[in-house]
C-alpha distance (Angstrom), angle and dihedral (degrees) to the residues before:
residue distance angle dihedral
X1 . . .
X2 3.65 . .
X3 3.97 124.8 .
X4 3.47 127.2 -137.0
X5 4.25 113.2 -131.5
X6 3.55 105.2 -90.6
X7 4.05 84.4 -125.6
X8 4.18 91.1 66.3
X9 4.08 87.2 47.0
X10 3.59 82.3 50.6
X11 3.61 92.9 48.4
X12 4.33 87.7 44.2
X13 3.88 85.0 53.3
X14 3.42 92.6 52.9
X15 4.06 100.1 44.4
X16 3.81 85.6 49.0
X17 3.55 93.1 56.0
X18 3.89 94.6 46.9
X19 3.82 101.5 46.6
X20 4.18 80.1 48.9
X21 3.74 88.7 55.5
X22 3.88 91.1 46.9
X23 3.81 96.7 43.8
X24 4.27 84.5 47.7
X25 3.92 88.1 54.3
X26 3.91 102.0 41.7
X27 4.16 81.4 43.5
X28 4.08 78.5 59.0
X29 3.92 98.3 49.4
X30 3.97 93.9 39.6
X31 4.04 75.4 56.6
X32 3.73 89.9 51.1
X33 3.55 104.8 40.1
X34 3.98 90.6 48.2
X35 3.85 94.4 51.8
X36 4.23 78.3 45.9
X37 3.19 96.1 56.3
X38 4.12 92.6 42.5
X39 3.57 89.0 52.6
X40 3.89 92.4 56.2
X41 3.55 97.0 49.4
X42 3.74 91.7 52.0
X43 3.80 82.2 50.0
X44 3.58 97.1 48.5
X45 3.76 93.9 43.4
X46 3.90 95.8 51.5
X47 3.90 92.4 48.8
X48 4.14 83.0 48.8
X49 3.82 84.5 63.5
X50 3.69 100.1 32.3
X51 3.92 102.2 -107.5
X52 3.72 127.7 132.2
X53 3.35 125.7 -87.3
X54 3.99 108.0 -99.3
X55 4.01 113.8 -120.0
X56 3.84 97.8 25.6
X57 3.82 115.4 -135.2
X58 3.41 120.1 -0.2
């Protein structure tokens, strides 16, 4: 059975860890940009009927 140097499962640690940290944070702007994207369509569909705009200025 051969062994991999502990510096490349080092290095495997690591790369695991990042592309967890990066999948965390795009999870967060998927979150973001969805609840965008809700919040203009309720926008859009209350000027379509003539209401105001929920929240006022931002």
């Amino acid at each position: 059975m051969s062994e991999f140097p502990k510096s490349a499962v080092e290095q495997t640690v690591e790369i695991e860890s990042l592309v967890s940290e990066a999948l965390e944070v795009l999870d967060q702007i998927r979150y973001s940009l969805k609840t965008l994207e809700d919040r203009l369509k309720a926008a859009q569909a209350q000027s379509r009927s003539g209401a105001a705009p929920a929240g006022g200025a931002d």
